[in-house]
C-alpha positions as CSV (number, residue, x, y, z in Angstrom):
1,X,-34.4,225.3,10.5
2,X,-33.4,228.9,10.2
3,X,-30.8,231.3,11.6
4,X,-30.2,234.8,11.8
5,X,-27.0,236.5,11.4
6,X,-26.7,239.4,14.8
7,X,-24.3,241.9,14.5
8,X,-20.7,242.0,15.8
9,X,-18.5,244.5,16.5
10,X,-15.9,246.6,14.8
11,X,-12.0,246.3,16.7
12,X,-8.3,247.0,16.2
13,X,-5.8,244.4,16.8
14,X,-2.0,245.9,17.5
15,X,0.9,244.3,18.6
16,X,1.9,244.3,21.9
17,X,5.4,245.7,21.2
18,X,7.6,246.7,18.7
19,X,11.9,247.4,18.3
20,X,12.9,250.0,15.9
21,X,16.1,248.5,14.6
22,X,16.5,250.5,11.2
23,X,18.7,253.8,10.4
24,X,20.2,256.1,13.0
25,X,20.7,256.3,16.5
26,X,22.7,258.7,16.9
27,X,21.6,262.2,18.3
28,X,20.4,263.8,15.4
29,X,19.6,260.6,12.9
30,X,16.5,258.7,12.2
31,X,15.8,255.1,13.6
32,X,13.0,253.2,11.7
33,X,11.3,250.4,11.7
34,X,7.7,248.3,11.0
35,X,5.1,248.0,14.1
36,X,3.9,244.9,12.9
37,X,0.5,244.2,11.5
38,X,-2.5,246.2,12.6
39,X,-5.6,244.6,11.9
40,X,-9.3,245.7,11.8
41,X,-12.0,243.7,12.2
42,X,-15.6,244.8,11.1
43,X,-18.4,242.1,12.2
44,X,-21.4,244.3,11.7
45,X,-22.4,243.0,9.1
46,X,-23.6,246.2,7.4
47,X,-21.8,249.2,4.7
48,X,-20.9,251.6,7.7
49,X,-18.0,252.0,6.7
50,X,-14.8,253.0,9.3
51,X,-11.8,254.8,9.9
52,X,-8.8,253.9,11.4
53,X,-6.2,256.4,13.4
54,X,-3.1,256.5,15.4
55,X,-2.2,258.7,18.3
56,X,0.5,258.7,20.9
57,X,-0.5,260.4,24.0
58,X,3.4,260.3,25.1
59,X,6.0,260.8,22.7
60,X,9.2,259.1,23.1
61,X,10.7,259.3,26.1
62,X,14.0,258.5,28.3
63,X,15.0,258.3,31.8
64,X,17.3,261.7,31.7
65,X,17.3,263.0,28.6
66,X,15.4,265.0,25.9
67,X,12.1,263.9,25.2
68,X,11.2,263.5,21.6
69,X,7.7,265.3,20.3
70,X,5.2,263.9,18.4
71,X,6.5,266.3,15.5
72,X,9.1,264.1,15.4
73,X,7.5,260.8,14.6
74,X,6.1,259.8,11.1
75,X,3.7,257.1,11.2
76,X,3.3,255.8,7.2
77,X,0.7,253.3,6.8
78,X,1.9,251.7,4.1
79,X,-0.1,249.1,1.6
80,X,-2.5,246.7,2.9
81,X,-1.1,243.0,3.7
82,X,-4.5,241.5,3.4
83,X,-8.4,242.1,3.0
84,X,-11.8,240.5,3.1
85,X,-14.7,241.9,2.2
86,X,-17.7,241.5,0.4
87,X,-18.4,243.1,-3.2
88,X,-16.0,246.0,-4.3
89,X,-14.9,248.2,-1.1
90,X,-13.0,251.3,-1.6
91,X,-9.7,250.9,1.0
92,X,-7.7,253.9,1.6
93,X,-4.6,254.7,3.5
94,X,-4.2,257.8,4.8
95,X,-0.9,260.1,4.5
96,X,1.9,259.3,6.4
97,X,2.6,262.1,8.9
98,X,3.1,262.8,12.9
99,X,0.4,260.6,15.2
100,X,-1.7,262.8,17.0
101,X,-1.2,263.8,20.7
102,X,-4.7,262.2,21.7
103,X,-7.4,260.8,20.6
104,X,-9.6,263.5,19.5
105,X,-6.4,264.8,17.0
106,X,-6.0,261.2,15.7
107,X,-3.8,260.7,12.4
108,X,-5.7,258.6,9.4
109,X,-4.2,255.6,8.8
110,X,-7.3,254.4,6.7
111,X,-10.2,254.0,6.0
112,X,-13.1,251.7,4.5
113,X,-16.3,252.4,2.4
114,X,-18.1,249.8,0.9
115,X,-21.6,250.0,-0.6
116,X,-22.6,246.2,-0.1
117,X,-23.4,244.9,3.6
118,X,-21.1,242.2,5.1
119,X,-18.0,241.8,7.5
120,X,-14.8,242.9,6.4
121,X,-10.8,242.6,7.8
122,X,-8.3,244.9,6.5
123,X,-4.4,244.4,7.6
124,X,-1.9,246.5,6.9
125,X,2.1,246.9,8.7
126,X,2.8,250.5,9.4
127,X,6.4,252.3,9.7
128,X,7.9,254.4,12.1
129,X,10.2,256.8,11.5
130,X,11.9,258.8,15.0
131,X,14.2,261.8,14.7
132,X,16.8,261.3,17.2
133,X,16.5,265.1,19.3
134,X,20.8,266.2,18.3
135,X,20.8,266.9,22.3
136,X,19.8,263.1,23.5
137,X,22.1,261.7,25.2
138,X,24.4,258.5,24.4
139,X,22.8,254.8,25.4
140,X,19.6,256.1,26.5
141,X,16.9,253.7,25.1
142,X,13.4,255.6,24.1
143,X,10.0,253.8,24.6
144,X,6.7,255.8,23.6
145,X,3.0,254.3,23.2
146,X,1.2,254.6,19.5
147,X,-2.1,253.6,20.1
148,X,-4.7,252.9,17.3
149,X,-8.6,253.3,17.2
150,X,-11.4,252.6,14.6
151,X,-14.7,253.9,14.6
């Protein structure tokens, strides 16, 4: 009997939604706050390689208020909360800085090398960091879309 291995596909698994319950809310301060895991999946089965972004193609916004920039969002990737992978890949996380506004301006949140062939999963639990514009108004709540792509 024999089998042979096809190849898969390389994806991104976000959460659906996440709360920013850390630091300030107030006009002018900084609310924080993890987006929960973000996981890639690589089912190739070859050394590619792949690099992961984040964009958000709307900012933060609020019914009747100031609308907060990408400029104002720092997306830090943080360390890796797990991996597999085959032989000894190089795993990198990019800077933390502001998401892109689409896909084509896409922050690095990071990226994978690996000269031996083989599937690979790489998790890691971003923060976000929102600067509060100083002319929002009071109990207003803010929802935005980061999205994340791998290629």
């Amino acid at each position: 009997m024999t089998v042979t291995a096809s190849a898969g596909s390389l994806s991104v698994a976000v959460p659906a939604v996440a709360t920013l319950t850390g630091g300030s809310t107030i006009p002018g301060g900084t609310v924080t706050g993890a987006l929960g895991t973000v996981t890639v999946t690589d089912a190739r089965g070859n050394a590619s390689g792949w690099t992961a972004s984040v964009y958000s193609t709307t900012g933060f916004t609020a019914a009747q208020s100031t609308a907060i920039a990408n400029s104002s969002v720092t997306y830090t990737p943080g360390a890796t909360t797990s991996t597999t992978s085959p032989g000894s890949p190089t795993i990198t996380a990019g800077t933390a800085g502001s998401p892109g506004a689409n896909a084509g301006a896409a922050l690095t949140a990071y990226t994978y090398a690996n000269a031996t062939a083989g599937g690979n999963t790489v998790a890691w639990n971003p923060t976000i960091a929102v600067v509060i514009p100083l002319t929002a108004k009071a109990a207003v709540t803010y929802s935005g879309t980061v999205s994340h792509q791998v290629a």
